[in-house]
C-alpha positions as CSV (number, residue, x, y, z in Angstrom):
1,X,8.3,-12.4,2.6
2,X,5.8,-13.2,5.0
3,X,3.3,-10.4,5.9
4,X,1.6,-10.6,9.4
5,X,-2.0,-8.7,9.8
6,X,-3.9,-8.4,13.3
7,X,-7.0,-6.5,13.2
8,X,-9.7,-5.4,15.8
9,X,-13.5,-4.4,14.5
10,X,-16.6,-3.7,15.8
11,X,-18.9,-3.4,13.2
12,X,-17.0,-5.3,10.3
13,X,-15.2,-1.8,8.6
14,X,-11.9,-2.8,9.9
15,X,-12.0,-6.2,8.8
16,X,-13.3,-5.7,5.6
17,X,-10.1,-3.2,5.0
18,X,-7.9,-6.2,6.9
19,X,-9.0,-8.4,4.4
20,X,-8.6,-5.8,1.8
21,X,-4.9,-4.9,2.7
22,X,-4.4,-9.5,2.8
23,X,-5.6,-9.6,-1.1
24,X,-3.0,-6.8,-2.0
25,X,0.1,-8.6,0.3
26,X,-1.3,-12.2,-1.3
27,X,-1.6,-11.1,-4.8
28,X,2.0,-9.2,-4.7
29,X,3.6,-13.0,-3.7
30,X,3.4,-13.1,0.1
31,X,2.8,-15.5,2.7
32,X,-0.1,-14.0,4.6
33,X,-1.4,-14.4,8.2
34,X,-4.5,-12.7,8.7
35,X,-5.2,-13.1,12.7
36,X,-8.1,-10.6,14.6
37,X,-6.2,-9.6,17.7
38,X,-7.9,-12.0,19.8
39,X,-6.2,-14.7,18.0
40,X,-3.1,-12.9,17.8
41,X,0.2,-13.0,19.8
42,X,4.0,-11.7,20.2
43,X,5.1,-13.9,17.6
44,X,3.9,-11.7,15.0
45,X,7.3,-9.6,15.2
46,X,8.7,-12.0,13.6
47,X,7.2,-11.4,10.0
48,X,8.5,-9.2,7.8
49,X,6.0,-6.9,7.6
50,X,3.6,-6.1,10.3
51,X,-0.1,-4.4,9.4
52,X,-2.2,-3.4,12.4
53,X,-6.0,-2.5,11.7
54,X,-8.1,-0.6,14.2
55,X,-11.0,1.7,14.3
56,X,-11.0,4.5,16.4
57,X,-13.1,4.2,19.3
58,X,-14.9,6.8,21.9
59,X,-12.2,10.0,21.7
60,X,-9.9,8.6,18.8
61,X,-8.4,6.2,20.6
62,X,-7.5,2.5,19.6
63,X,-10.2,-0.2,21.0
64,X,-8.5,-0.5,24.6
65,X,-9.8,-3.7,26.0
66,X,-8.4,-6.0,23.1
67,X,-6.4,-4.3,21.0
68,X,-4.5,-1.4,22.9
69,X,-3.2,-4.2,25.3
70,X,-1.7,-6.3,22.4
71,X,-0.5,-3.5,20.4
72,X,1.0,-2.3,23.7
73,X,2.7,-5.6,24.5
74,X,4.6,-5.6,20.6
75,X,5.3,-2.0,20.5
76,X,8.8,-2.4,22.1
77,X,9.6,-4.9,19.1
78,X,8.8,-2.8,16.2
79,X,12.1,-0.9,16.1
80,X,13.4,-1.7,11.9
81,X,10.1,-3.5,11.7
82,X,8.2,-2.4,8.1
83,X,4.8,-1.3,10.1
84,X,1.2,-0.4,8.0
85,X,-1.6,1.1,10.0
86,X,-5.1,1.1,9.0
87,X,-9.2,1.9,10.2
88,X,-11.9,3.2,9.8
89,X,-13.6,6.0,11.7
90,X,-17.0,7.6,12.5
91,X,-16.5,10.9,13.3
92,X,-13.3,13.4,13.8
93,X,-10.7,13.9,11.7
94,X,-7.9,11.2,12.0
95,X,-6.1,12.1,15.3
96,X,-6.3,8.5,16.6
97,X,-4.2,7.4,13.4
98,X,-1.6,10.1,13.5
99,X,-1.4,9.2,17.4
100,X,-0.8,5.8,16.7
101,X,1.8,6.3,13.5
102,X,4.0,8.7,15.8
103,X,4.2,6.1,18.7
104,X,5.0,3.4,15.5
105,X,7.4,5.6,14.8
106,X,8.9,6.4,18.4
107,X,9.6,2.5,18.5
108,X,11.4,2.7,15.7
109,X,9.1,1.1,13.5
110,X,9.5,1.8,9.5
111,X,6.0,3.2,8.6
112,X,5.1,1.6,5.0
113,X,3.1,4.6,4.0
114,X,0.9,7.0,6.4
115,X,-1.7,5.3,8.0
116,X,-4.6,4.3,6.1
117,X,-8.0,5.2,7.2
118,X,-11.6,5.6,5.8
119,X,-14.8,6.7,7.2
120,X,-17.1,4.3,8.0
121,X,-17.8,1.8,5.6
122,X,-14.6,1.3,3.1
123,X,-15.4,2.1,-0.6
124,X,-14.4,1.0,-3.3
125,X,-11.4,3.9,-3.5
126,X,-10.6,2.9,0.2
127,X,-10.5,-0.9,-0.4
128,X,-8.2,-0.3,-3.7
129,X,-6.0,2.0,-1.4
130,X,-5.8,-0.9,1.3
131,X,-4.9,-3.7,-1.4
132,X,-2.3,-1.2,-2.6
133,X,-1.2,-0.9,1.6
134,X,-0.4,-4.9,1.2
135,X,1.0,-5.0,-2.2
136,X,3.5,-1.8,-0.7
137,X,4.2,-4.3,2.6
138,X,5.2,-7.2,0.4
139,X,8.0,-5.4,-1.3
């Protein structure tokens, strides 16, 4: 089972729940490639489980110079694809996340579980829910 993760953050939030969510999908047996979306491309379809991390940014959006584009460019390949979402947030209440989980799901991408999110910082209760998001993607 190999479990791809691409990942966009600002301030380190994101990442710390990337590498959070990579423990979980290690732990549980798989082969993991962690990859922040400027190292990432369109050959990440071809894992078996796809988990893409990204805070909300300005009016709950996804970051749009980096990561909007990729995530754009691999949307029309998620169709049957097991998908996780995850980020963290500042302020609001989520709508960037249940944005992004519908157009997952317009694709046809198989949501794990509904998207992950945490404000600010990840806690401890966050980071255990994120390990649990990669253990879920490895099955």
């Amino acid at each position: 089972m190999k479990v791809s993760i691409v990942y966009w953050s600002g301030t380190g939030n994101t990442e710390a729940m990337a590498n959070a969510v990579a423990e979980g999908a290690k732990n549980a047996g798989a082969e993991v490639e962690l990859l922040p979306v400027s190292a990432a491309n369109a050959d990440v379809v071809g894992s078996d489980a796809l988990l893409f991390g990204c805070p909300a940014m300005g009016a709950e959006e996804l970051e749009e110079s980096e990561f909007e584009p990729f995530f754009s460019s691999v949307e029309g390949s998620l169709s049957g694809k097991k998908v996780g979402l995850f980020g963290s947030y500042d302020w609001g209440d989520g709508e960037w996340m249940r944005t992004w989980q519908q157009r997952v799901e317009a694709a046809g991408g198989v949501m794990i579980e509904d998207g992950l999110i945490c404000n600010n910082a990840p806690d401890d209760d966050a980071l255990s829910a994120c390990r649990a998001l990669g253990e879920k993607a490895a099955k």
